[in-house]
Backbone as CSV, one residue per row, in Angstrom:
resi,resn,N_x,N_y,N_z,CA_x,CA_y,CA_z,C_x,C_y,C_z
1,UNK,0.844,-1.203,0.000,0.000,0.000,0.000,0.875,1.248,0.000
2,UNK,0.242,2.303,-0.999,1.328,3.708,-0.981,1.161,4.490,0.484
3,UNK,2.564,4.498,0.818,2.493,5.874,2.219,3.169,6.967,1.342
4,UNK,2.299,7.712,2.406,3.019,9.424,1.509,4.597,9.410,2.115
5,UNK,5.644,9.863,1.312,7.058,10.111,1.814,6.967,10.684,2.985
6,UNK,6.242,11.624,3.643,6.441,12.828,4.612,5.761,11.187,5.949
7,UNK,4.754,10.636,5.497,4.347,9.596,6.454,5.880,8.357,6.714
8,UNK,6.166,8.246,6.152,7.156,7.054,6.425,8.515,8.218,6.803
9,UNK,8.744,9.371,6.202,9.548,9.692,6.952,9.851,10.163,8.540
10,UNK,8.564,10.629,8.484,7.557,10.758,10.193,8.564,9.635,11.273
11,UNK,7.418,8.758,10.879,7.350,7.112,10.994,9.302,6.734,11.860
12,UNK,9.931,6.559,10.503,11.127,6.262,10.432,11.664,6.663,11.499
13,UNK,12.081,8.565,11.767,12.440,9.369,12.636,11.990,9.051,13.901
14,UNK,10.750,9.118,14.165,9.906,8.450,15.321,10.476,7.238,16.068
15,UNK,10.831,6.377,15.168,10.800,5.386,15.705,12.284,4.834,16.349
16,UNK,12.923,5.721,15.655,14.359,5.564,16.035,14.412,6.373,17.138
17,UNK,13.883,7.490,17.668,14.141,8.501,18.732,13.362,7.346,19.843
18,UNK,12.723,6.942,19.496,11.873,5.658,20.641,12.681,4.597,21.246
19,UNK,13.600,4.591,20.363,14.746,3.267,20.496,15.605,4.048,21.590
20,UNK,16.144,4.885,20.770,17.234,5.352,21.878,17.063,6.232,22.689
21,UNK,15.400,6.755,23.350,15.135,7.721,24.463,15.862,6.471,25.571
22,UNK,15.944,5.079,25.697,16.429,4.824,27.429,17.973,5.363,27.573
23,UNK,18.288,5.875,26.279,20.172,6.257,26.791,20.080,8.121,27.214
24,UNK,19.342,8.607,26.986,19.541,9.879,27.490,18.082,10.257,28.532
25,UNK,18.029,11.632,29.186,16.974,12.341,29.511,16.634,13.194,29.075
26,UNK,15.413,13.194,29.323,14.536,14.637,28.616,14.939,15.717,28.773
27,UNK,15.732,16.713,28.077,16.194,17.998,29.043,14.841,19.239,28.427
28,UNK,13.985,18.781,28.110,13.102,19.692,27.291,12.843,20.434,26.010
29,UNK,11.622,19.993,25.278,11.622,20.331,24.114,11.602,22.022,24.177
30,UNK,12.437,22.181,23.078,12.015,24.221,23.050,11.192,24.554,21.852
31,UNK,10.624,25.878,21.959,9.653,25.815,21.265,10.132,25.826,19.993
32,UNK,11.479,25.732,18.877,11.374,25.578,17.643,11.144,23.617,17.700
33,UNK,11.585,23.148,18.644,11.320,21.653,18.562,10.071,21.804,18.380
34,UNK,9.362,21.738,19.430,8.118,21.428,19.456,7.395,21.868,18.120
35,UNK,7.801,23.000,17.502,6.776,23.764,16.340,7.363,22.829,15.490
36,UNK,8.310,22.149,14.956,8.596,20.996,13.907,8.089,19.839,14.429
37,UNK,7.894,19.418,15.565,7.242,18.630,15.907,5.741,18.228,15.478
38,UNK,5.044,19.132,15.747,3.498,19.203,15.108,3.949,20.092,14.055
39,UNK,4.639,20.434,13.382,4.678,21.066,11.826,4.669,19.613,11.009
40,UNK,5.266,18.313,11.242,5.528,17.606,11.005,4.075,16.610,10.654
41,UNK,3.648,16.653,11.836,1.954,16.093,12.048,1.198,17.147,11.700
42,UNK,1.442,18.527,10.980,0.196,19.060,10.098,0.735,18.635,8.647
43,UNK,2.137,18.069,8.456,1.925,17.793,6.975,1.548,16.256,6.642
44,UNK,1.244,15.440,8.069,0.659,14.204,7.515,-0.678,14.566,7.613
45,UNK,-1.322,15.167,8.176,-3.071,15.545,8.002,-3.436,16.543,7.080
46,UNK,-2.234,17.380,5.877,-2.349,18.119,5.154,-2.705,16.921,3.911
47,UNK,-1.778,15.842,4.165,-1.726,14.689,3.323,-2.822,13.467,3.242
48,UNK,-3.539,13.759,4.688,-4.952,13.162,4.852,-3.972,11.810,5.510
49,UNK,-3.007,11.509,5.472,-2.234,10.486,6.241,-2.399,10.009,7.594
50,UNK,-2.292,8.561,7.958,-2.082,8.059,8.793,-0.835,7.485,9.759
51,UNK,-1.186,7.709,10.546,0.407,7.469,11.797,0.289,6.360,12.612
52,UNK,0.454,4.775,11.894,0.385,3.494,12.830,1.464,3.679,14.096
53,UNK,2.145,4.676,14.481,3.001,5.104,15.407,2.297,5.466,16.524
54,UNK,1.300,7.256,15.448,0.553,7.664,16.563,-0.219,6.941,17.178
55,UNK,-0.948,6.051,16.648,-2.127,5.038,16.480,-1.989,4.646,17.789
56,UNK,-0.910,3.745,17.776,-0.384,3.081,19.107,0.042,4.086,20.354
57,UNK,0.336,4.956,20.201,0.525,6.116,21.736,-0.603,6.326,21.829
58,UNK,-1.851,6.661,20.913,-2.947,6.979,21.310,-3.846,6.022,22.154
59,UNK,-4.023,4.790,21.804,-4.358,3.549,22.698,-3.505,3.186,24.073
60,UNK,-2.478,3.273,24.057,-1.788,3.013,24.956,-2.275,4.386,25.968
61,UNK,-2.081,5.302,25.571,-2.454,6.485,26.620,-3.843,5.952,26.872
62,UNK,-4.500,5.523,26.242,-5.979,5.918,26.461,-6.258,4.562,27.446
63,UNK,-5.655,3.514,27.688,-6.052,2.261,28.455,-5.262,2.743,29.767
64,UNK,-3.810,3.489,29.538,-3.707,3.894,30.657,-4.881,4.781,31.557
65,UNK,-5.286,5.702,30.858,-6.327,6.555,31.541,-7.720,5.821,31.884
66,UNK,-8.081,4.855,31.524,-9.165,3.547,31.851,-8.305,3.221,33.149
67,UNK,-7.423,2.273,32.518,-6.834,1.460,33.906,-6.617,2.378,35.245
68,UNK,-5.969,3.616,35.343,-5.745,4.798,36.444,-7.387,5.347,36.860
69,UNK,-7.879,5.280,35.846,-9.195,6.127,36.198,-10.026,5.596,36.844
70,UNK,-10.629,4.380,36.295,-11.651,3.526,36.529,-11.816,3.511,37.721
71,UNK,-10.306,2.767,38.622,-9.872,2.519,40.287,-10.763,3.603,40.858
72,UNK,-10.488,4.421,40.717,-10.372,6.282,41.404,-12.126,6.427,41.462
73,UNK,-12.709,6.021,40.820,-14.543,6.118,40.489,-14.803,6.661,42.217
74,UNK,-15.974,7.046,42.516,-16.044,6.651,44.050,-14.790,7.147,44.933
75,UNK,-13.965,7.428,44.665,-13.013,7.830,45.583,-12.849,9.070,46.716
76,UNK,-14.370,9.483,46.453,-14.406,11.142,47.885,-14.204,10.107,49.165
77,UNK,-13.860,10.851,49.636,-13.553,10.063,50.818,-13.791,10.902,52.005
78,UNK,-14.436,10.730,52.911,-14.921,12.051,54.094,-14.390,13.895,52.967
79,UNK,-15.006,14.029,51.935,-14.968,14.775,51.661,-13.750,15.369,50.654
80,UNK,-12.928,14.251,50.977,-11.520,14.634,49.729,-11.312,13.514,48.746
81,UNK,-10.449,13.390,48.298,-10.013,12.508,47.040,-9.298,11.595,47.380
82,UNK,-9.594,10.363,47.754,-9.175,9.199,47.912,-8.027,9.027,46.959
83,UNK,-7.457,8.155,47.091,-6.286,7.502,46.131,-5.912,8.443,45.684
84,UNK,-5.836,9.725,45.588,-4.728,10.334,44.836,-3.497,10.528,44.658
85,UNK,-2.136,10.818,43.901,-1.107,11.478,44.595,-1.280,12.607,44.659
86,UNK,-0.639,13.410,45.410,0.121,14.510,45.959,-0.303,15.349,45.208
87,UNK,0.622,15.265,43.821,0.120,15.917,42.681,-1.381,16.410,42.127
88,UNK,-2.112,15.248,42.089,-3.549,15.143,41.634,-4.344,16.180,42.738
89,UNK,-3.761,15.625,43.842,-4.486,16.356,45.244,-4.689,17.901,44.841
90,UNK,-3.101,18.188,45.081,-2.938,19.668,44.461,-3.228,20.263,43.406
91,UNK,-2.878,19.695,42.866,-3.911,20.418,41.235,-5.564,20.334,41.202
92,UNK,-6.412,19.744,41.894,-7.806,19.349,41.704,-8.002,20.985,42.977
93,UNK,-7.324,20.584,43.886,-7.363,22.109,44.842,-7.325,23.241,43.877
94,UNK,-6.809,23.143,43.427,-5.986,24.430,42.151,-6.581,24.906,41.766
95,UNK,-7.336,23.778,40.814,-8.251,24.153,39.826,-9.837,24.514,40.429
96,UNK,-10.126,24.126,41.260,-11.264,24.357,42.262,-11.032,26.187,42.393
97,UNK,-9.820,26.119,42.645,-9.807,27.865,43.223,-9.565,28.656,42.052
98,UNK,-8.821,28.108,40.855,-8.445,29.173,39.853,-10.269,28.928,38.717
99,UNK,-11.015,28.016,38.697,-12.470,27.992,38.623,-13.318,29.126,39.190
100,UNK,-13.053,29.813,40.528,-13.682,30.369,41.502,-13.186,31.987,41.188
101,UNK,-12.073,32.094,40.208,-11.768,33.402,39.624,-11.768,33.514,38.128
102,UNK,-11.500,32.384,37.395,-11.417,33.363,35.852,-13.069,33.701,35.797
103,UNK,-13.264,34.625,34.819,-14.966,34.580,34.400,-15.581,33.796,33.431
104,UNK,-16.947,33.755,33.975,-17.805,33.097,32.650,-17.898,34.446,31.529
105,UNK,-17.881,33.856,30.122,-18.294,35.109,29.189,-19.432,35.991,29.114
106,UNK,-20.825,35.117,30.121,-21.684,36.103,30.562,-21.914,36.743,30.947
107,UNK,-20.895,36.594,32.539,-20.506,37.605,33.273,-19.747,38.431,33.372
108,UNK,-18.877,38.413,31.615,-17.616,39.452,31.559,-17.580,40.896,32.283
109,UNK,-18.669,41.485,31.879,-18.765,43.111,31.939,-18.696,43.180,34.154
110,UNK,-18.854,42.124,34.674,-18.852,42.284,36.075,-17.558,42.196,36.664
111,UNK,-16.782,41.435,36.140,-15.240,41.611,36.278,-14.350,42.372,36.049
112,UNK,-14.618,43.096,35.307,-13.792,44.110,34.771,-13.001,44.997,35.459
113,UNK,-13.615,45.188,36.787,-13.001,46.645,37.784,-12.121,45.229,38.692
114,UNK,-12.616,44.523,39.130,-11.767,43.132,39.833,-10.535,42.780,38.604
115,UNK,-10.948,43.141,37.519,-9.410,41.933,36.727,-8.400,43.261,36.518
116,UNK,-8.361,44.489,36.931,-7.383,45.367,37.362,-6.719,44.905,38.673
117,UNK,-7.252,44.322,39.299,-6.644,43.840,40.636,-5.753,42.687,40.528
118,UNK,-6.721,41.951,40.030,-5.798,40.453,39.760,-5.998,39.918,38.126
119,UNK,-5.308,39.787,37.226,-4.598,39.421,35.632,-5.215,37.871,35.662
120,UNK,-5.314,37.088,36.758,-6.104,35.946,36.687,-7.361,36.469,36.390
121,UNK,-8.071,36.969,36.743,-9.777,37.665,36.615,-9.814,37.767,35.100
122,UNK,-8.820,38.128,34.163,-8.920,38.398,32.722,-8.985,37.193,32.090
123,UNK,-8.617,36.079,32.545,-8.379,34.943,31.808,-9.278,33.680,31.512
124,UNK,-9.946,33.949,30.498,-11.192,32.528,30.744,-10.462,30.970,30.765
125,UNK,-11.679,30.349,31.254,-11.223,28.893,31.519,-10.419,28.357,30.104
126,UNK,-11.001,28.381,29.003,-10.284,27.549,28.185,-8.305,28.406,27.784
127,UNK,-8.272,29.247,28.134,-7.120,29.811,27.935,-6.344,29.387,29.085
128,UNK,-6.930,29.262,30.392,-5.989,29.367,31.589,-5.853,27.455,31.023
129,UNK,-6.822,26.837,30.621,-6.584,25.676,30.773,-5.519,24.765,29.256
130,UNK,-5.440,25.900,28.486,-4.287,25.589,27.484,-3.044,25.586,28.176
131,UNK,-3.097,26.844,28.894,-1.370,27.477,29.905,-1.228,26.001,30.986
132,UNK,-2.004,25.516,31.171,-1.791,24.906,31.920,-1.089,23.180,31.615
133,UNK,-1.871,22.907,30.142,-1.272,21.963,29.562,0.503,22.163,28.875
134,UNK,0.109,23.729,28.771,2.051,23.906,28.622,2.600,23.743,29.483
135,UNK,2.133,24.100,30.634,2.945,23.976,31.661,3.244,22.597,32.225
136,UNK,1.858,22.093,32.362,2.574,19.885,32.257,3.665,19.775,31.492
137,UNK,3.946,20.490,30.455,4.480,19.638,29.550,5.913,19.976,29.966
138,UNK,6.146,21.511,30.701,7.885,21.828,30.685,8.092,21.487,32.035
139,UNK,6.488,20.688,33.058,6.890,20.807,34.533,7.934,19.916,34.666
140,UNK,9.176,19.888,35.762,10.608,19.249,35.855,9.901,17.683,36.295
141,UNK,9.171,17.633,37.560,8.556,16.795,38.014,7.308,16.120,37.583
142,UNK,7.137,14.727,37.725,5.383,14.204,37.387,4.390,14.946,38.833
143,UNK,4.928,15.332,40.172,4.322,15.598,40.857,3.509,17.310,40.109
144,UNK,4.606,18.070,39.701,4.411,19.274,39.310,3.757,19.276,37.908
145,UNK,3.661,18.283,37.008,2.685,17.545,35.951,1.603,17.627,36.397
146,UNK,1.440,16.611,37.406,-0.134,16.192,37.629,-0.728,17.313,38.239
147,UNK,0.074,17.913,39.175,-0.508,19.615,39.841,-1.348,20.146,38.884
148,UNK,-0.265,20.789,37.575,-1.254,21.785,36.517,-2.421,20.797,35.560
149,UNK,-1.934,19.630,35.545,-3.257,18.755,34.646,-4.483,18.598,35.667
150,UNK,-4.194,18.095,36.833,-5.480,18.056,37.951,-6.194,19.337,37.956
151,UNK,-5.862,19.969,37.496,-6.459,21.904,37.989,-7.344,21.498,36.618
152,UNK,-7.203,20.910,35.636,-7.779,21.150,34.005,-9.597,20.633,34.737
153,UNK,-9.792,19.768,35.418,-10.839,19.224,35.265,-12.142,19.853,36.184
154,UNK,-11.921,21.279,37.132,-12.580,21.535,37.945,-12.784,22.561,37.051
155,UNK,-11.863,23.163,36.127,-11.936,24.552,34.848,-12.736,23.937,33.572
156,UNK,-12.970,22.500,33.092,-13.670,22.228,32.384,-14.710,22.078,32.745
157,UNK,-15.611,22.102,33.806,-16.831,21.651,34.723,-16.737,23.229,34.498
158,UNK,-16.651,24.357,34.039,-16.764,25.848,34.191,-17.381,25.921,32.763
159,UNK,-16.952,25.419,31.959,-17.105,25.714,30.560,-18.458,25.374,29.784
160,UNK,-19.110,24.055,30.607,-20.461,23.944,30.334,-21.021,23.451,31.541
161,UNK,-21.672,24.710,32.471,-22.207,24.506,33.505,-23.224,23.826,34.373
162,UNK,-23.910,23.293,32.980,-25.129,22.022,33.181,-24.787,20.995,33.326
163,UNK,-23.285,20.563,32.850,-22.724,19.317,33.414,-21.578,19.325,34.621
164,UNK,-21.433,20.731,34.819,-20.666,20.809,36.091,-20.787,19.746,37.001
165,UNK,-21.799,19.179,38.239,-22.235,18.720,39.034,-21.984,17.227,38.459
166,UNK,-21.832,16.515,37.103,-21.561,15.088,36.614,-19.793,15.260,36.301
167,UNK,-19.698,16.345,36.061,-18.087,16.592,35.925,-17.262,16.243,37.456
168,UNK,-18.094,17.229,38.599,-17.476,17.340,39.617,-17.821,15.773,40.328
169,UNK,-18.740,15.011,40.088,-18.953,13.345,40.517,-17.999,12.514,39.973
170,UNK,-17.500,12.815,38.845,-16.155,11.854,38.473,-15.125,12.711,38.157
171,UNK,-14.635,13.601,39.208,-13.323,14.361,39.163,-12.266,13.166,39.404
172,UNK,-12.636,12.781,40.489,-12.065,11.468,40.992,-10.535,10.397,39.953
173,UNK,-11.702,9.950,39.484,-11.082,8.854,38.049,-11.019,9.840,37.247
174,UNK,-11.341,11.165,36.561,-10.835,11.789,35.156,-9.606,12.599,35.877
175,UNK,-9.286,13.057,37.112,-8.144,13.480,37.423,-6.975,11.787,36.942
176,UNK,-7.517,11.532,37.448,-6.219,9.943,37.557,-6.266,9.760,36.597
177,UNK,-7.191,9.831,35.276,-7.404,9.704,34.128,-6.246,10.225,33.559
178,UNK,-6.251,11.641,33.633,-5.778,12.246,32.604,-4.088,12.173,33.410
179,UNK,-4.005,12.362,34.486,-2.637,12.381,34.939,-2.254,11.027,34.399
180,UNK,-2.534,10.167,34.294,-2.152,8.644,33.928,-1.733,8.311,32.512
181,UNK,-2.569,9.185,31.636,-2.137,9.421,30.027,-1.139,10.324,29.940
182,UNK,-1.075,11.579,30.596,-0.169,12.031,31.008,1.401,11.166,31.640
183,UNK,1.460,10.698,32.189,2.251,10.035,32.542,2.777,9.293,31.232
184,UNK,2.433,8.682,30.210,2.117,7.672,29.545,3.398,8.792,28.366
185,UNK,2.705,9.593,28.313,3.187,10.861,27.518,4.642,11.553,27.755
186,UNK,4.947,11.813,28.969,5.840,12.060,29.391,7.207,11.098,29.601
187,UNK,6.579,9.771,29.352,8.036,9.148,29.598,8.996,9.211,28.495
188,UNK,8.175,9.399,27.324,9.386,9.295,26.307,9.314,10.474,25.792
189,UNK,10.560,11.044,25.217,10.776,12.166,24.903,10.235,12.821,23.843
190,UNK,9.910,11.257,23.004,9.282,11.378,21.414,8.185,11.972,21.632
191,UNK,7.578,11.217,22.551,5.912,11.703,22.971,5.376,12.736,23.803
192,UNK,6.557,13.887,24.544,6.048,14.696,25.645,5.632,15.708,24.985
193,UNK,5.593,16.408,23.491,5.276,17.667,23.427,3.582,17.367,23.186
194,UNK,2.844,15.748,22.880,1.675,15.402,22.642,1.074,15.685,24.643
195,UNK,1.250,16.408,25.135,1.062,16.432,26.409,0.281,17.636,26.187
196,UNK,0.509,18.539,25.182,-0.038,19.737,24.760,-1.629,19.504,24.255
197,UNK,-1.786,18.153,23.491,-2.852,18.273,23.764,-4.022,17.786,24.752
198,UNK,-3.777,17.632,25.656,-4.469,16.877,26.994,-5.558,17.548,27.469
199,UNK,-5.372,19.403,27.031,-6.461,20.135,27.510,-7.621,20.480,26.483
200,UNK,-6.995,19.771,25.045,-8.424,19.714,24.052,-8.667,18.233,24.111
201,UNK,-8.471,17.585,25.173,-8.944,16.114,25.193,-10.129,16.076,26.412
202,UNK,-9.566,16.935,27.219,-10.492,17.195,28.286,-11.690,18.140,28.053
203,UNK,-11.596,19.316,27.197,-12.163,19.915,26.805,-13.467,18.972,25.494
204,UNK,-13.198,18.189,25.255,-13.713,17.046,23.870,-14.641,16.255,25.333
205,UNK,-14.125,15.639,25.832,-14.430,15.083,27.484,-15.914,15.612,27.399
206,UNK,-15.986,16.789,27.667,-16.811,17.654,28.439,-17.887,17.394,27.577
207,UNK,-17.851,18.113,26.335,-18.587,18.263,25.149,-19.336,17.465,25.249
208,UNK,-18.854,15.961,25.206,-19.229,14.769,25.005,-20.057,14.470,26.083
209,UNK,-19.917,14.507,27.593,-20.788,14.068,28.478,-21.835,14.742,28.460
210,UNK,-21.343,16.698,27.764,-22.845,17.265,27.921,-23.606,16.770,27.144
211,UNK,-23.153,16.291,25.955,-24.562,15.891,24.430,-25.152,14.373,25.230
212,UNK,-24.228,13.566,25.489,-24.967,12.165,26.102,-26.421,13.008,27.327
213,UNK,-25.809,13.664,28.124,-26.774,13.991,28.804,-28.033,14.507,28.002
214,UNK,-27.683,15.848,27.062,-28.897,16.255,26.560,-29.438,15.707,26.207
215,UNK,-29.274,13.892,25.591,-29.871,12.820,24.704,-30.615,12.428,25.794
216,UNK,-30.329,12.360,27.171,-31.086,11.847,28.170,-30.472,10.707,28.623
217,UNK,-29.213,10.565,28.259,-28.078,9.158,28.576,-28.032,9.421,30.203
218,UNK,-27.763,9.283,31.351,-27.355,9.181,31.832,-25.633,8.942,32.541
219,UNK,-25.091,10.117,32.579,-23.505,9.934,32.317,-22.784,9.485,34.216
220,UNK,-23.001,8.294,34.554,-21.957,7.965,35.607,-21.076,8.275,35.843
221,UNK,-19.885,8.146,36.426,-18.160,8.532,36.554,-17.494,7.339,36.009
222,UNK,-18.168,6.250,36.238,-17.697,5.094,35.109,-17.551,5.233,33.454
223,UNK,-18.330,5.686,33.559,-19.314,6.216,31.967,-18.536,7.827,31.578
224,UNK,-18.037,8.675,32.552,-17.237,9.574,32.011,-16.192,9.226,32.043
225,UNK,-15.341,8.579,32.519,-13.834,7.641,32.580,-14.123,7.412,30.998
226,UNK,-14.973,6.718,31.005,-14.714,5.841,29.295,-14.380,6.849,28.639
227,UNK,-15.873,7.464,28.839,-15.641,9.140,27.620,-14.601,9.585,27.490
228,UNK,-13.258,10.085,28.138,-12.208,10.187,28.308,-11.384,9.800,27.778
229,UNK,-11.250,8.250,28.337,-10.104,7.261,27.780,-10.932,7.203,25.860
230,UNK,-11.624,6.774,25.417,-12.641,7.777,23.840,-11.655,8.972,23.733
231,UNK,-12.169,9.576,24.208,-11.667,11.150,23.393,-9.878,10.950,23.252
232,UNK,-9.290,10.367,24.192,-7.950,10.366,24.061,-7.147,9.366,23.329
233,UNK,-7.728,8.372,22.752,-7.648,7.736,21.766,-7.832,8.197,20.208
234,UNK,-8.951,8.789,20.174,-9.362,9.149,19.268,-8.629,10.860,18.776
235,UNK,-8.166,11.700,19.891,-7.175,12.759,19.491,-6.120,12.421,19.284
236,UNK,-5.428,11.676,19.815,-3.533,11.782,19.997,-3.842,10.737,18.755
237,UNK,-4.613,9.744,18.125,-4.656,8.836,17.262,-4.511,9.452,15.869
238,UNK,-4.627,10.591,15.972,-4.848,11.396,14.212,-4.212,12.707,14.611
239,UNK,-3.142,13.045,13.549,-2.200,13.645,13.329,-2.856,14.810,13.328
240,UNK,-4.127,15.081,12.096,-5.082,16.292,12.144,-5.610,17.005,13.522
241,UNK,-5.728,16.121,14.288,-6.581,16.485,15.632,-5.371,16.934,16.814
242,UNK,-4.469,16.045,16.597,-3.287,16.553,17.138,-2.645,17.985,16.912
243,UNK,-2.470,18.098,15.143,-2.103,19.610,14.871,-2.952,20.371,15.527
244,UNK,-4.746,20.421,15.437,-5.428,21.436,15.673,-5.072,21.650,17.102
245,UNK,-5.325,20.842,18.299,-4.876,20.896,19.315,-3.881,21.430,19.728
246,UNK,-2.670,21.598,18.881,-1.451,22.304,19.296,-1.772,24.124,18.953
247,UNK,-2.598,23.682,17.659,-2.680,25.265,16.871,-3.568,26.275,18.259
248,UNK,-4.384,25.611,18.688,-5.399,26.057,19.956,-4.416,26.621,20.457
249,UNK,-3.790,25.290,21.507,-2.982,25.334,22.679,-2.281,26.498,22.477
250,UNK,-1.474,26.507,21.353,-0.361,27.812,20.877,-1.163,29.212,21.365
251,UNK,-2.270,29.444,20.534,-2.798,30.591,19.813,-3.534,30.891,22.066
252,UNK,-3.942,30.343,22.319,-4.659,30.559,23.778,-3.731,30.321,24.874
253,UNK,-2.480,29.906,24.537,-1.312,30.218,25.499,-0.993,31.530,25.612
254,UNK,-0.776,32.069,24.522,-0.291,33.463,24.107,-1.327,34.013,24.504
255,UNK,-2.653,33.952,24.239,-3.525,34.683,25.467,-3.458,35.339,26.844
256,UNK,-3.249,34.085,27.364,-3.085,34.117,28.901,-1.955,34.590,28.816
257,UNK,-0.932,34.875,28.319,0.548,35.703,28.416,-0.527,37.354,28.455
258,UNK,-0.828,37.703,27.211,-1.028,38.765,27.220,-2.235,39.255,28.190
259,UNK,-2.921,38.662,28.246,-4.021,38.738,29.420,-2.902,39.030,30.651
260,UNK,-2.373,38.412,31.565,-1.605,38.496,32.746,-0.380,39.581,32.672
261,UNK,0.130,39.531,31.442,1.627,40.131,31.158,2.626,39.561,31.503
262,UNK,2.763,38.466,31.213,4.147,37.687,31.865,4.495,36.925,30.211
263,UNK,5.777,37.021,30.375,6.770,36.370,29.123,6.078,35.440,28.595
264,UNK,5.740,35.271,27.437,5.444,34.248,26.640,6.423,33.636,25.274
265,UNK,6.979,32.846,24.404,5.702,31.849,24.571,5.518,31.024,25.379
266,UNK,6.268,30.761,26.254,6.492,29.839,26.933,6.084,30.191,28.608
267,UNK,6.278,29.413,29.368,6.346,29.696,30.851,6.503,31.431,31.470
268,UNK,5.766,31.920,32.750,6.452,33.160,32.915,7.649,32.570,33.139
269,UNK,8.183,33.917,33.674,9.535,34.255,33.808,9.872,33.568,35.530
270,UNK,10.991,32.593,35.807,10.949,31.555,36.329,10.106,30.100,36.481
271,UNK,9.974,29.820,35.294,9.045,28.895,35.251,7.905,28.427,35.619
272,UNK,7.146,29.063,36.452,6.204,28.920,37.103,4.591,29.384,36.418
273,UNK,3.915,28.880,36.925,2.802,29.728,36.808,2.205,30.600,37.069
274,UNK,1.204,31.786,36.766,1.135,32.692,37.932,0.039,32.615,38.250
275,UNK,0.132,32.240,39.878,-0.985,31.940,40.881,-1.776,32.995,41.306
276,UNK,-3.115,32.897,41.181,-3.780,33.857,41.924,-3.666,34.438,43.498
277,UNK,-3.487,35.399,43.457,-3.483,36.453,44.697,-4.767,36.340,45.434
């Protein structure tokens, strides 16, 4: 069967950096990597091409986020999050509180004299929650990973507020979820800049539990786990969905830079994020 040259050369490159990520460490992709990185995966979806490479990270992430998630179902526990790590803990806190400040777009015009005070107040959920998937991606640690990815899922329960309350019932397993694909992502070097898209996977997540609901489905935390481990198969699996995801991530990173004023494109200035006051 014909592969396009740009697909087998993909392919080829890929597969050799896979071989020999156990002899070195990650010291971090920079952003001309990363932009050849998915420049690379917009010319196999320019080509309508397939990636039996991606194919396989995409499944593999996505059974990880089943297998991590599923456990976690049920996990409040006198009021907190059972089984979590450290990480998950902290980031689900995070995101609970940085939820409790950006605005809804309805309520823009009420924020306005408050987001002179605090540069978080300017920043809607889906922007703070792109910055945040950059920031998984350059964090040094998986603890400091799962921190900014755990924050993604209390900011997507913001974005369509009728499923908030089924979002916030399986925070549980879609935190462990996504930190777990995450994880999956991060070990090899080939695969960490696909970490970028985790917050249009979660964001796809959402979408998805709200339409099952409007159908009158009934969406469990079992039943949003799946949805999940779905959407993350089905993004990181196609090169197209991958580019768009980065093109987002890019274009609404730089947002939240200019919204806050801190160095972009990348991380502020000391790596960090900037936490609400």
């Amino acid at each position: 069967m014909y592969r396009p040259a740009a697909e087998f050369e993909f392919e080829t490159e890929w597969e050799a950096l896979q071989e020999g990520e156990a002899e070195f460490e990650f010291e971090g992709f920079g952003e001309s990597e990363t932009e050849e990185f998915f420049g690379r995966l917009m010319g196999l979806a320019r080509q309508a091409a397939q990636s039996p490479t991606l194919r396989r990270i995409g499944l593999t992430a996505a059974r990880t986020a089943l297998r991590r998630g599923l456990p976690a179902v049920g996990g409040y526990v006198g009021g907190l999050l059972g089984d979590q790590s450290a990480g998950a803990r902290i980031g689900a806190s995070l995101g609970g509180q940085l939820a409790g400040l950006v605005p809804q777009r309805e309520f823009e015009g009420e924020w306005e004299s408050e987001a002179l005070l605090n540069p978080v107040r300017r920043v809607y959920p889906d922007a703070l929650m792109e910055h945040l998937g950059h920031a998984a991606t350059e964090a040094e640690s998986k603890a400091e990973a799962e921190a900014f990815l755990g924050a993604l899922i209390p900011l997507a329960a913001q974005l369509i507020p009728r499923v908030a309350p089924t979002i916030i019932r399986a925070a549980p397993g879609l935190i462990r979820g996504v930190a777990g694909a995450a994880r999956t992502l991060r070990s090899n070097p080939a695969t960490r800049p696909l970490v970028r898209a985790l917050p249009t996977i979660v964001r796809r997540t959402t979408a998805s539990i709200a339409q099952q609901a409007a159908q009158g489905r009934p969406v469990p935390p079992r039943a949003a786990v799946r949805t999940l481990a779905q959407q993350t198969a089905r993004v990181l699996s196609s090169p197209s969905q991958c580019a768009q995801a980065y093109r987002r991530s890019r274009a609404l990173d730089h947002r939240y830079h200019r919204a806050t004023g801190t160095p972009g494109p990348g991380l502020p200035a000391g790596g960090r994020l900037l936490y609400p006051r």
